[in-house]
VOPADREN-496721 format. One record per residue: residue in one letter; x, y, z of N, C-alpha, C, CB in turn. Coordinates in pm, whole numbers, padded with zeros to 5 digits, always signed. Glycine has a CB too. Example, Ala and Ser with C-alpha at 12.3 -4.5 7.8 and 13.67 -1.06 7.14 Angstrom:
BEGIN
A+01319-00569+00780+01230-00450+00780+01320-00330+00780+01131-00447+00905 S+01285-00225+00708+01367-00106+00714+01290+00003+00787+01408-00060+00572 
***
This chain:
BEGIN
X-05036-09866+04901-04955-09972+04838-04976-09972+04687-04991-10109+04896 X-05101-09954+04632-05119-09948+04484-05084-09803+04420-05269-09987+04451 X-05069-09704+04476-05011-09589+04426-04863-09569+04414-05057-09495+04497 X-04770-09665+04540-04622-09683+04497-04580-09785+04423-04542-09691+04597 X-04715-09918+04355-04688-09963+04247-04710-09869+04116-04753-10073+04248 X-04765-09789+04110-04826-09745+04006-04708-09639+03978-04982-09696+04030 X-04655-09581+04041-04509-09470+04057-04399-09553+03998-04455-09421+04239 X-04367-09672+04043-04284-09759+04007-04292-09824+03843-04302-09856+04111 X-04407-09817+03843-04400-09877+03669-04393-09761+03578-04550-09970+03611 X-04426-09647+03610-04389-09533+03553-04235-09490+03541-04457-09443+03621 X-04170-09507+03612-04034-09504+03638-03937-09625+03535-04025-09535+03805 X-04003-09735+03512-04009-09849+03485-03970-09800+03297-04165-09927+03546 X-04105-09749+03269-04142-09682+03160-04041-09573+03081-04256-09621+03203 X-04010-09503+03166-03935-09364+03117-03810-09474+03091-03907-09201+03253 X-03766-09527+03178-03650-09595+03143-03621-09665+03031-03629-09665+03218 X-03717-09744+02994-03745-09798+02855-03715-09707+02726-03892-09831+02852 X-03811-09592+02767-03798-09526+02652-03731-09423+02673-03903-09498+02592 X-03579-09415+02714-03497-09351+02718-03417-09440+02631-03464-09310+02840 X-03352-09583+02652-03298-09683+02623-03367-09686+02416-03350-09815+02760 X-03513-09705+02473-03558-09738+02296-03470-09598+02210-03791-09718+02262 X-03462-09441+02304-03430-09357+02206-03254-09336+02182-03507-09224+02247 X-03202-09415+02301-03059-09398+02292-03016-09468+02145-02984-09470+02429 X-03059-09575+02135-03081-09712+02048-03037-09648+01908-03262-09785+02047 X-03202-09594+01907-03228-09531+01795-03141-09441+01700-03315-09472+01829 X-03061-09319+01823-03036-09204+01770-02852-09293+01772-03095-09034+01876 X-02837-09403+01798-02716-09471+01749-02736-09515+01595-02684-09601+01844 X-02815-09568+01565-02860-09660+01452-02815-09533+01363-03042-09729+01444 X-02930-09417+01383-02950-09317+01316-02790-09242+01298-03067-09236+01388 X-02699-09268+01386-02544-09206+01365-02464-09285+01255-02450-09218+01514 X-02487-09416+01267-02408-09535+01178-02456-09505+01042-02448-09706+01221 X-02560-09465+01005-02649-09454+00919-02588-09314+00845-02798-09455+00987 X-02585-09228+00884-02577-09102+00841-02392-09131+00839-02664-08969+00955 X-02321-09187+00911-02190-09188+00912-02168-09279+00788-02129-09234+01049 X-02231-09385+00741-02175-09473+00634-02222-09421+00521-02208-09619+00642 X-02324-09259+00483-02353-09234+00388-02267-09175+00381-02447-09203+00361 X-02180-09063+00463-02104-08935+00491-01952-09041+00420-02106-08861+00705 X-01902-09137+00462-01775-09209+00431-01814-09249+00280-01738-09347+00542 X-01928-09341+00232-01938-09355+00121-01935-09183+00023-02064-09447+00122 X-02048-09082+00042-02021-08969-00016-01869-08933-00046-02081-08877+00062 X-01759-08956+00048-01644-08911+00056-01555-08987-00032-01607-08908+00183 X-01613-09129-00011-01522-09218-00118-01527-09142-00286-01602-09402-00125 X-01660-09139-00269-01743-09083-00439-01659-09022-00502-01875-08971-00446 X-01636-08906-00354-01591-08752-00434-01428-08777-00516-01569-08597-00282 X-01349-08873-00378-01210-08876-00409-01199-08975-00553-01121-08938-00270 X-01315-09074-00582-01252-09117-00716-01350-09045-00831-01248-09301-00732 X-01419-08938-00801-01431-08856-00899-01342-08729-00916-01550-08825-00895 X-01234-08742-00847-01107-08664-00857-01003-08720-00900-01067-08616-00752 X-01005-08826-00851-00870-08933-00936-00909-08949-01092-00860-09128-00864 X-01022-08969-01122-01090-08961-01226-01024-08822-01349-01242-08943-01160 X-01048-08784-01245-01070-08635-01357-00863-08594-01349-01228-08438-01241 X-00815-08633-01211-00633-08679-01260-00630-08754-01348-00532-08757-01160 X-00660-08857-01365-00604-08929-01469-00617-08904-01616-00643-09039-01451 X-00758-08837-01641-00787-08784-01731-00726-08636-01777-00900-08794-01712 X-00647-08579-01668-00578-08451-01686-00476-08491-01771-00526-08381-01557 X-00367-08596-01645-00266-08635-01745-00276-08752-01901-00170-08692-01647 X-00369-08800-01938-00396-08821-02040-00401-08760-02119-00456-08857-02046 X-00468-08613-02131-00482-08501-02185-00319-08447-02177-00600-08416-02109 X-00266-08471-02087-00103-08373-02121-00026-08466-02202+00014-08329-01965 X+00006-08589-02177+00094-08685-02254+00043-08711-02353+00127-08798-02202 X-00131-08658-02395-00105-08651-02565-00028-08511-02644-00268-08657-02637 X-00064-08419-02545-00006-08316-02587+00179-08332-02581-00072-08201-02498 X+00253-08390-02503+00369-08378-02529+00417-08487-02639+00434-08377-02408 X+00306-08613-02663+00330-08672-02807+00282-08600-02921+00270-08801-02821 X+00222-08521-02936+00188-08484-03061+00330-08314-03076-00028-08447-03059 X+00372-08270-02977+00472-08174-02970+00586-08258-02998+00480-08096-02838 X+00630-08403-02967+00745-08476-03027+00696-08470-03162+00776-08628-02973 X+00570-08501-03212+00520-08570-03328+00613-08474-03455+00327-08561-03334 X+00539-08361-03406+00583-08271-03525+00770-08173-03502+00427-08138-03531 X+00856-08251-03397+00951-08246-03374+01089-08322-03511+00924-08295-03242 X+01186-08235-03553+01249-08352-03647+01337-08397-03568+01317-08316-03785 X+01399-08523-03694+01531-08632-03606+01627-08537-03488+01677-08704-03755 X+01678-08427-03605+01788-08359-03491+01756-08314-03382+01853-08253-03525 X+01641-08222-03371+01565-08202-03254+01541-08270-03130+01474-08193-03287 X+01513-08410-03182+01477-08513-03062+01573-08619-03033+01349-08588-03089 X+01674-08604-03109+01825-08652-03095+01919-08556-03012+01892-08666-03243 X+01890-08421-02966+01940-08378-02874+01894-08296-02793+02017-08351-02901 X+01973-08361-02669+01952-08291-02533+01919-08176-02474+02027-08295-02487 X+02004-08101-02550+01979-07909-02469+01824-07902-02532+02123-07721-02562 X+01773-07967-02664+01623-07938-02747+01535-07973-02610+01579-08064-02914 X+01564-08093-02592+01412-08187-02493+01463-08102-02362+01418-08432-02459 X+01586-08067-02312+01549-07970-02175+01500-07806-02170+01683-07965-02093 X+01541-07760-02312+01531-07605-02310+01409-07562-02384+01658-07534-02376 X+01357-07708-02461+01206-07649-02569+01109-07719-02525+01203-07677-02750 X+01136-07854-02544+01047-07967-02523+00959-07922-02378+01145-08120-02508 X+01075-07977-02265+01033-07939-02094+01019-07782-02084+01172-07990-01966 X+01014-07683-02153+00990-07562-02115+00924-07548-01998+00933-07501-02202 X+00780-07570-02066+00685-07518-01970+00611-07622-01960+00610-07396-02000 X+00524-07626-01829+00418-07748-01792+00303-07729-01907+00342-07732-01615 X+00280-07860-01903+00127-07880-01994+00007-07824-01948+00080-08027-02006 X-00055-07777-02056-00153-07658-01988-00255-07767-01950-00224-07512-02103 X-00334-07893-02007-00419-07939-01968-00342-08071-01784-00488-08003-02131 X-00226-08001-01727-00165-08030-01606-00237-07991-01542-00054-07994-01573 X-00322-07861-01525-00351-07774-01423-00409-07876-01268-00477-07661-01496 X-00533-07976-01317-00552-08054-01209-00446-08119-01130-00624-08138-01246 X-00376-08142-01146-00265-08235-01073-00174-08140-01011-00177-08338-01176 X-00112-08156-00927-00057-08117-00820+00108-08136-00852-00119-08198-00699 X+00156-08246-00820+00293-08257-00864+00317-08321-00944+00368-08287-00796 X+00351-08318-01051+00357-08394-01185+00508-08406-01254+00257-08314-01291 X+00583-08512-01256+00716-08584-01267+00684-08605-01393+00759-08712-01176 X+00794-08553-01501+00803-08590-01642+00902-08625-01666+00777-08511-01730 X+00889-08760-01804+01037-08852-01823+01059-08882-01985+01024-09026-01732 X+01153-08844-02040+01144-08910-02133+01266-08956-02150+01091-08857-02225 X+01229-09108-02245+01367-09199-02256+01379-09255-02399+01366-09335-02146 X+01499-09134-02504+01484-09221-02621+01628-09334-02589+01490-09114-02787 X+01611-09408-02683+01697-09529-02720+01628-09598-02822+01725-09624-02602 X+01827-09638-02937+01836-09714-03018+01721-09813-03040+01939-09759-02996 X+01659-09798-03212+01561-09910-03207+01610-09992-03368+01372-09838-03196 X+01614-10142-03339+01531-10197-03272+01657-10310-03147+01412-10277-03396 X+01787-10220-03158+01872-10262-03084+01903-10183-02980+01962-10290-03145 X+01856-10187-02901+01887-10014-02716+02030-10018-02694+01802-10064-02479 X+02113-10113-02726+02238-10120-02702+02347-10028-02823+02258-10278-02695 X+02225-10027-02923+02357-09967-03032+02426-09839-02961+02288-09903-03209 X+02387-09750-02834+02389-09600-02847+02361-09588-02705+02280-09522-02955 X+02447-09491-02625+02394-09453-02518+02225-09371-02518+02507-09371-02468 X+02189-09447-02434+02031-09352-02398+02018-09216-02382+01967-09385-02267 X+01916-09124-02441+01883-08984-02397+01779-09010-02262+01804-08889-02535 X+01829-08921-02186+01701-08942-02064+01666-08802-02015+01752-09042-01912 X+01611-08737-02027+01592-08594-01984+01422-08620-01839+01546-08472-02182 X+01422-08527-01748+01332-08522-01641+01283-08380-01625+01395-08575-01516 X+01206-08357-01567+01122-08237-01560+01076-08281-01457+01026-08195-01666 X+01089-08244-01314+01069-08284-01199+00953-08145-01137+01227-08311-01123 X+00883-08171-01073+00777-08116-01035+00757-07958-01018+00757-08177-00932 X+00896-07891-00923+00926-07833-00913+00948-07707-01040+00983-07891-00853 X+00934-07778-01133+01041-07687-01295+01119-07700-01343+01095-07585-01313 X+01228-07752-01294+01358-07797-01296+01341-07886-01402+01414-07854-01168 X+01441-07917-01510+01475-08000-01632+01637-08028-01625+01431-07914-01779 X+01632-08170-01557+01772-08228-01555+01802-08356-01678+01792-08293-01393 X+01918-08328-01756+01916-08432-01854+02013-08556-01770+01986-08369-02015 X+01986-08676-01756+02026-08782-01682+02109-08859-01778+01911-08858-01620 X+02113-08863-01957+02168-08915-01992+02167-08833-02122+02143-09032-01969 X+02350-08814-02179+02308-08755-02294+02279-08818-02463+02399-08665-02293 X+02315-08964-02466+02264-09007-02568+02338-09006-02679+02166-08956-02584 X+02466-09028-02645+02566-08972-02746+02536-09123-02884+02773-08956-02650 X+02534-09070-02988+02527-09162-03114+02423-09172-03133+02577-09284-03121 X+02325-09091-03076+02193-09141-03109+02163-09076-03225+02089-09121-03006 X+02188-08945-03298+02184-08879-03402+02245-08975-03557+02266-08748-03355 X+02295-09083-03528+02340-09156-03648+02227-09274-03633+02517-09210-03646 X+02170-09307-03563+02101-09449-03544+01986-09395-03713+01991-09480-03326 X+01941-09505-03716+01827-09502-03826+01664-09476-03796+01834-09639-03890 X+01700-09543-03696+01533-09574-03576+01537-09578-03452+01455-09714-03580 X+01448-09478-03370+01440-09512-03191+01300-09506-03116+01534-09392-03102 X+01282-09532-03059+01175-09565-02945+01218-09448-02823+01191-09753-02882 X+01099-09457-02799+01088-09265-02719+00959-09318-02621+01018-09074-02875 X+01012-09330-02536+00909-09350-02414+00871-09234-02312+00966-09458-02326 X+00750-09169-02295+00722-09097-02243+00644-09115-02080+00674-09049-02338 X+00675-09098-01950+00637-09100-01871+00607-08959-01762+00698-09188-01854 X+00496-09018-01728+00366-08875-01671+00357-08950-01512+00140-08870-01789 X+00433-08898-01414+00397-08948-01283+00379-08860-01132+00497-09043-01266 X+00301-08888-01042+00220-08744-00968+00170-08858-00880+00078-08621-01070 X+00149-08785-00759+00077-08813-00632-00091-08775-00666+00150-08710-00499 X-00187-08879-00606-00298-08809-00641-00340-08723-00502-00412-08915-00698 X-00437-08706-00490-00532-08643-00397-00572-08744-00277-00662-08597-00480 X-00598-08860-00326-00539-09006-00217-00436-09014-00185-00539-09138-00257 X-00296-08942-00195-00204-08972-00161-00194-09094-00239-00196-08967-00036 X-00189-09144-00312-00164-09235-00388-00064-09237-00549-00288-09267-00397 X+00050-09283-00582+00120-09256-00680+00055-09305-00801+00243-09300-00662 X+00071-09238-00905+00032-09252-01026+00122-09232-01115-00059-09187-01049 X+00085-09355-01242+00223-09312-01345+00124-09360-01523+00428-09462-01293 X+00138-09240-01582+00081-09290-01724+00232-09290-01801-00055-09168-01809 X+00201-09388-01914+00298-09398-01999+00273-09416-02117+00368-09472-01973 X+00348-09424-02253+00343-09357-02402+00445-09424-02472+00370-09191-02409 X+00479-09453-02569+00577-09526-02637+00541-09522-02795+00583-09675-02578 X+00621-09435-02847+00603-09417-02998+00767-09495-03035+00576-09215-03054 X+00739-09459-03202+00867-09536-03263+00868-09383-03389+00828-09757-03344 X+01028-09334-03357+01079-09253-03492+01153-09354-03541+01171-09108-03476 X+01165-09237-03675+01251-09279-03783+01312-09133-03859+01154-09382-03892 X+01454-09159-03875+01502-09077-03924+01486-09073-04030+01589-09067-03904 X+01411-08982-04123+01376-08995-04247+01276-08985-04312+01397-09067-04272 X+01171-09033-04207+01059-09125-04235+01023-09263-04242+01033-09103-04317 X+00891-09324-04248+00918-09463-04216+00948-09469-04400+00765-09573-04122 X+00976-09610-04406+00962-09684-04552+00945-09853-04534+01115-09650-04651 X+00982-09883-04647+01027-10050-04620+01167-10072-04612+00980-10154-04738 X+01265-09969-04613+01377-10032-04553+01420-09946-04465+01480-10073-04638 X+01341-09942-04328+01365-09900-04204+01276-09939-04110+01375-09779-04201 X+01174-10045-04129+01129-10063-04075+01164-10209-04017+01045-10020-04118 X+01204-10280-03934+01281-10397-03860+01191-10517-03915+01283-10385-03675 X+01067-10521-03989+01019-10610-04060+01058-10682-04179+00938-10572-04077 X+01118-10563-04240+01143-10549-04393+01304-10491-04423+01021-10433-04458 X+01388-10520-04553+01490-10469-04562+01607-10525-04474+01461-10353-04547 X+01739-10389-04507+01854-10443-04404+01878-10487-04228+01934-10347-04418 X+01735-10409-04187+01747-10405-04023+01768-10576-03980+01577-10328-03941 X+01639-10550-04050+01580-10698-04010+01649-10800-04033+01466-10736-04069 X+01764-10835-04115+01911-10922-04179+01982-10900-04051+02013-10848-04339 X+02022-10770-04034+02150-10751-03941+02232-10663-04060+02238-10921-03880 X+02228-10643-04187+02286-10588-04280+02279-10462-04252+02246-10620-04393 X+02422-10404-04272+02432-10221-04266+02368-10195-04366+02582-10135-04278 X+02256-10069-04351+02202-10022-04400+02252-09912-04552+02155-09993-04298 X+02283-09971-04651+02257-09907-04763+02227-09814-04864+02235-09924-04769 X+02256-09708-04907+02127-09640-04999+02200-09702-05130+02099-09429-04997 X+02057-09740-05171+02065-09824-05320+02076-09706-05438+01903-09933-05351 X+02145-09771-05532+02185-09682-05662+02071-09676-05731+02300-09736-05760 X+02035-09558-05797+01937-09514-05836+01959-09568-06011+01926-09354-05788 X+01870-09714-06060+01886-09705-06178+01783-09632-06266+01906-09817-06209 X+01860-09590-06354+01778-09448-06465+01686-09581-06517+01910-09329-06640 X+01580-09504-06560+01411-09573-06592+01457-09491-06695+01233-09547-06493 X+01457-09623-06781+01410-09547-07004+01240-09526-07005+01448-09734-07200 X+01188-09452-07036+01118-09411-07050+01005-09398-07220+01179-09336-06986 X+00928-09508-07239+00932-09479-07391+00777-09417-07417+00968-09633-07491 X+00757-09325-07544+00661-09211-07479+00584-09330-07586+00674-08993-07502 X+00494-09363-07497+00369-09451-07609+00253-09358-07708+00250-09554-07491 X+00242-09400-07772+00201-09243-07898+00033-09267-07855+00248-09274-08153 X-00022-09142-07877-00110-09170-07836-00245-09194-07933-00107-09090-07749 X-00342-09285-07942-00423-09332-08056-00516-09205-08108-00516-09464-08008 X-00476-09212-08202-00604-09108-08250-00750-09163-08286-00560-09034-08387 X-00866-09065-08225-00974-09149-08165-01052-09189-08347-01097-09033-08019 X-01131-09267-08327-01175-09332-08465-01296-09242-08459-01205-09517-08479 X-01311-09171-08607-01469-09076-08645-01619-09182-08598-01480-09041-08873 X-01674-09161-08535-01790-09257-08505-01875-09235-08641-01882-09218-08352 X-01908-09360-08691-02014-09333-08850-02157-09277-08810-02055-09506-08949 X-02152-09203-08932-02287-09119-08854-02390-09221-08926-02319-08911-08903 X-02465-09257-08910-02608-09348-08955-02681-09279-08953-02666-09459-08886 X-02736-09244-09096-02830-09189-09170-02969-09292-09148-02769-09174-09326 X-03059-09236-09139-03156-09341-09074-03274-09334-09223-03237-09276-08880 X-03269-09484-09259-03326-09506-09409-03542-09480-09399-03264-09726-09464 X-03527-09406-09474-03700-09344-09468-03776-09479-09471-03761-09232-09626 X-03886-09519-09404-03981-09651-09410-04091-09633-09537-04073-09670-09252 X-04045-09720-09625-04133-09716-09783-04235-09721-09734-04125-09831-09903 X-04310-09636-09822-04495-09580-09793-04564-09711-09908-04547-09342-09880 X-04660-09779-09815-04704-09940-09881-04725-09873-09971-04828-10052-09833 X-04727-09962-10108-04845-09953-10256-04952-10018-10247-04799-10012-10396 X-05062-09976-10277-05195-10009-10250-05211-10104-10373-05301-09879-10240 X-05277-10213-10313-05306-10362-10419-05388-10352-10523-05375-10485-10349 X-05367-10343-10628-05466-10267-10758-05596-10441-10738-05330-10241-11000 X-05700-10370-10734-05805-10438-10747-05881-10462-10902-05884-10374-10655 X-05797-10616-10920-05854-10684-11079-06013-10734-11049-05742-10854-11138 X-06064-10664-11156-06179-10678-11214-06176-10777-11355-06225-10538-11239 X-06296-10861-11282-06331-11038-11345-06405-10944-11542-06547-11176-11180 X-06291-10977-11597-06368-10939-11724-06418-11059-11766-06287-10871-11839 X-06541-11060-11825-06658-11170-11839-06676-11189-11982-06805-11126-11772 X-06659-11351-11968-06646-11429-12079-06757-11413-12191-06638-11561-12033 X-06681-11385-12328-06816-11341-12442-06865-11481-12488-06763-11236-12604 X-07007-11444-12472-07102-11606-12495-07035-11666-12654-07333-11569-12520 X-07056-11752-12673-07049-11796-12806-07135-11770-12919-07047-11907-12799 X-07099-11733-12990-07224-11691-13124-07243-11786-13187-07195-11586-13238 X-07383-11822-13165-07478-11945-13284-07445-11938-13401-07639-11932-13308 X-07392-12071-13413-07352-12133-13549-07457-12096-13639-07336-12294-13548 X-07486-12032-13757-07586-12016-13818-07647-12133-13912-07561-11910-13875 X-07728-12163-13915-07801-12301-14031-07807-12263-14148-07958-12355-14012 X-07732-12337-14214-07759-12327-14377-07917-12330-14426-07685-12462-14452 X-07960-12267-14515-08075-12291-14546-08049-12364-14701-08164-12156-14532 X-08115-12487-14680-08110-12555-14800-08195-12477-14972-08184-12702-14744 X-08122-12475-15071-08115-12407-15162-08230-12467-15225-07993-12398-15222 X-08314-12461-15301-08446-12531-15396-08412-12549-15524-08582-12442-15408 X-08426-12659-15520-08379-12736-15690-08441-12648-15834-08470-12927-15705 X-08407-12600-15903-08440-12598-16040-08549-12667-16102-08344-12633-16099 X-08709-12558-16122-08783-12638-16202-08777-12633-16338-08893-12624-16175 X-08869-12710-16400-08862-12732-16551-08995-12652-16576-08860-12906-16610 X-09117-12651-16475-09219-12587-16557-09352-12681-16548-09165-12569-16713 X-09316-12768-16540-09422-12838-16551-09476-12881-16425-09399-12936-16631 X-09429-12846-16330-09527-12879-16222-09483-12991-16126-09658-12919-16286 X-09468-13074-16166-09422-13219-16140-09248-13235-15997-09372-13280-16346 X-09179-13186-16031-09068-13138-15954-08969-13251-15957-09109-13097-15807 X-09026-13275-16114-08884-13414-16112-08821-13356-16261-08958-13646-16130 X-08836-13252-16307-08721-13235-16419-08729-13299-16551-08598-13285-16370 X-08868-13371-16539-08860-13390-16698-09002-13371-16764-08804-13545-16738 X-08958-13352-16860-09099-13350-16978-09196-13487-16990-09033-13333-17153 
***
């Protein structure tokens, strides 16, 4: 009886730790599966990443190829389908299908002028959708550039760009701030008045005085007076009284 308990709790046992390892090696699947889905998320937006940054890199390149484009050029059609859309943008290469748009129109009125719309559809193909007739007389237009592609998510993407020409160049009277635009006033070219010109003579420079620099007088030495010393007075000399006249006889009175 105690040996078919003792069989029984053994049995008991394995079962347990069959259960503890089923457990386990589940935990251990969820675990390794939510790193494997997160890893995967990583990768796809470090690919969308590096799309978006492709076409950033191309739509500067097709603004700086308008940039240095002139008025007539980008005022017509056969230019933006046969030069412009030639060929895909080399920094495209990441992206897969990539839809290009550009849309000029009248600025700062879209109505003055039918729209240019030219496309470059994924394929190669460059269809112009609108030809833009009058747009070559306008003064100023707005040129919108659009970059749009499926990513790697299957997800649509669209970058966009918007510069402002000017036929001419900019100034202050073409710019819708300043000048006729901004009135509604037809635009003008002002008469050129002649500038008199008067030739101001030019000063002739003044001789700088040369300053002779005056020699510093060499002192005179202070003549040293010597005390000449007072001559004593010379003694009055004393008369010596003269002696009377004798007669002879002795007596010293003068008579006989």
């Amino acid at each position: 009886m105690i040996h078919s308990i003792s069989e029984n709790n053994k049995g008991g046992v394995k079962g347990t730790t069959l259960i503890e390892c089923l457990v386990a090696i589940g935990v251990l699947s969820l675990g390794l599966g939510g790193v494997m889905t997160l890893n995967s998320n990583q990768l796809k937006m470090v690919r969308s990443t590096h799309e978006v940054y492709s076409a950033d890199l191309s739509l500067q390149e097709r603004v700086e190829k308008m940039r240095i484009g002139t008025w007539k050029q980008l005022s017509d059609p056969a230019y933006l389908r046969d030069t412009f859309f030639a060929t895909r943008p080399s920094s495209a290469d990441p992206i897969g299908s990539l839809v290009e748009e550009i849309i000029i129109t009248a600025y700062p009125r879209e109505d003055a002028c039918t729209p240019l719309q030219v496309r470059r559809n994924a394929d190669g193909s460059v269809r112009v959708l609108s030809q833009g007739t009058g747009l070559s007389e306008q003064r100023m237009a707005k040129a919108v550039l659009d970059l749009s592609w499926t990513g790697k998510d299957a997800r649509a993407r669209k970058l966009q760009s918007v510069a402002i020409l000017s036929n001419g160049g900019l100034s202050r009277m073409n710019l819708p701030a300043f000048g006729q635009i901004a009135s509604g006033v037809p635009s003008v070219s002002p008469t050129p008045v002649p500038v008199t010109t008067t030739a101001t003579p030019t000063p002739v420079p003044t001789a700088t005085p040369v300053i002779t620099a005056t020699p510093t007088p060499t002192p005179v030495p202070t003549p040293i007076t010597i005390a000449t010393p007072t001559p004593a007075p010379l003694p009055i000399p004393i008369p010596t009284p003269t002696p009377a006249p004798t007669n002879g006889n002795g007596n010293g009175n003068g008579k006989g």
